[in-house]
N, C-alpha and C positions, 0 to 999 in steps of 0.2 A: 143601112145596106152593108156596109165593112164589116159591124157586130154578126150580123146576120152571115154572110159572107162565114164569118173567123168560126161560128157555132158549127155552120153543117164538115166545116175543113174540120173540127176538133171532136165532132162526133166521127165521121167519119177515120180520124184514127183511131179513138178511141174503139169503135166499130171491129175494125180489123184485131189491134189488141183480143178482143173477145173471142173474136174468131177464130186465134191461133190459140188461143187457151182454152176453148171450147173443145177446138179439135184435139190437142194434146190429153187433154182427159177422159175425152170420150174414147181415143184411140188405145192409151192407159186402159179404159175399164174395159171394153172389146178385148184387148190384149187379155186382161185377167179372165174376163169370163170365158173366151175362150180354152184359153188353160185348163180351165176348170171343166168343162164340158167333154173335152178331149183329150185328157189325159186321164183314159179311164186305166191302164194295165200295170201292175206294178211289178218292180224288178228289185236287185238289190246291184247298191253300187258302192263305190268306195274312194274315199278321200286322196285324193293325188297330188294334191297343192294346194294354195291359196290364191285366188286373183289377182293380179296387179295391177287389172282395169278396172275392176270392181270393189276400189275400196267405200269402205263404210267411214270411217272416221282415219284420225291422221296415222294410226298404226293396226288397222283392223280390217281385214282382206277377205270377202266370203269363201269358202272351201270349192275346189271345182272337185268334182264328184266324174268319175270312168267309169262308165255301166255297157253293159252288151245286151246286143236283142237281134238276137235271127243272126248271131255271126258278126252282126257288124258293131264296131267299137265308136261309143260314144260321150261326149264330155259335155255336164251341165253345171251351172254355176250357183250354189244355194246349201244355204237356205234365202228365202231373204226373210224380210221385215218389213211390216209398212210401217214401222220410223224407227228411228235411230237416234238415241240419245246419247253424250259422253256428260260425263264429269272427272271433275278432277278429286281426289281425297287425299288427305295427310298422309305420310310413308314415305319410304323407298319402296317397298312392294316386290324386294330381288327376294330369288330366293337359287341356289347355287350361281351367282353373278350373272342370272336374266334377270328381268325386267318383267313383272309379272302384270297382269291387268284382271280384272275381272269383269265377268257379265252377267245380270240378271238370268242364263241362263243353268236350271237345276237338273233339267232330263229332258231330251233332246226326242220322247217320245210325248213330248206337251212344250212345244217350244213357247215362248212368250210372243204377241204380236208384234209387240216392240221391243226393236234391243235396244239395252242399256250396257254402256260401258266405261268402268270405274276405274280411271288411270290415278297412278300415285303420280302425286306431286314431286317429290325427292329423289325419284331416281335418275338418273343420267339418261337423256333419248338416246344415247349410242346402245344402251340395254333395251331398247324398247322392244315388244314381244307382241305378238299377233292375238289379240282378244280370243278370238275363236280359234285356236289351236288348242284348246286344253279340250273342248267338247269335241271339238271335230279334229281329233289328233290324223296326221298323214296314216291309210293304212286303214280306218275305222271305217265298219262296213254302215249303210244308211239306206234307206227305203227311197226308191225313185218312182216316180208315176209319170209316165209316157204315151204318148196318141200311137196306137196301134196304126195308123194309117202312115204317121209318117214319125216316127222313134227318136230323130233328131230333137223335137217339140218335146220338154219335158221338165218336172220340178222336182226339187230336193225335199222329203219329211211330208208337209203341206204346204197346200196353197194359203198364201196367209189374205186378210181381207185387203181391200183397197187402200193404197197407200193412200199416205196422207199428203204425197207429191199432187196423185190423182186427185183428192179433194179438192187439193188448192188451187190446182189448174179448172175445175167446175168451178169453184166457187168465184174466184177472180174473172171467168168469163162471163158467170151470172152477171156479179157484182157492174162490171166493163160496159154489157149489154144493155141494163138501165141504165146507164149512166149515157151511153151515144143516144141511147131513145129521148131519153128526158134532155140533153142539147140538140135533138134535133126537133124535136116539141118547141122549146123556147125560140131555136133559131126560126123555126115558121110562124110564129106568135110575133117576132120582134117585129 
């Protein structure tokens, strides 16, 4: 009775677990598809800073992007990625006393799904420099797609496919969901 007892309490968190990771990814892929559906108009916009709520890695900032539509002035955050890799490589990597970084990115008109970003080992973090500032320098102009219904809703370049956050968040709810069924199978069995 106790065993029994401990299986439906352990499915049942387990249970929830799933349920919050179900919804986070489901809510994720809504999100994206959305996106994608309704952001049919495109505009051009232009590079105005880098995030500093949005970083990617320990010195890597997405570009926030100022575009207009209908008069009214608007600010989106991107590109993104759905994943983001760093590594580290031999070097200093300065180059006039920055702090140089590189990224798998080669033309910003075929962006890659996934960034990669290639910090030197040897230089000093007080040099540390913004990955994506060499592609998306302040000032450079970028293609925006925005929902004509409501302008504010909008993405930088392309929409890129489902993160691999979204994945993990499905997949861990999968995963979660047989696991509370299959203790709560045993806990009726016992």
């Amino acid at each position: 009775m106790v065993f029994s007892t401990f299986l439906f309490w352990l499915a049942a968190i387990i249970f929830a677990g799933s349920v919050f990771c179900l919804g986070m990814g489901i809510g994720r892929w809504r999100r994206d598809s959305m996106l994608r559906s309704h952001c049919t108009e495109r505009t051009e916009g232009k590079v105005t800073g880098y995030s500093t709520s949005q970083q990617i890695t320990g010195s890597t900032f997405l570009p926030v992007v100022a575009y207009h539509v209908a008069g009214e002035s608007h600010t989106v955050t991107g590109p993104t990625f759905a994943s983001y890799t760093a590594s580290t490589v031999k070097g200093d990597g300065t180059r006039d006393g920055h702090r140089l970084q590189r990224t798998n990115i080669t033309d910003i008109d075929d962006l890659p799904d996934g960034l990669k970003v290639y910090d030197f080992s040897d230089a000093p973090r007080e040099r540390m420099g913004n990955a994506l500032a060499e592609p998306f320098p302040e000032g450079r102009r970028v293609p925006v797609f925005y929902d004509p219904d409501k302008p504010s809703r909008a993405y930088v370049i392309r929409m890129c496919p489902s993160s691999s956050m979204t994945k993990t968040f499905l997949l861990l709810g999968g995963i979660e969901l047989v696991a509370a069924i299959v203790f709560l199978v045993i806990g009726l069995l016992w």
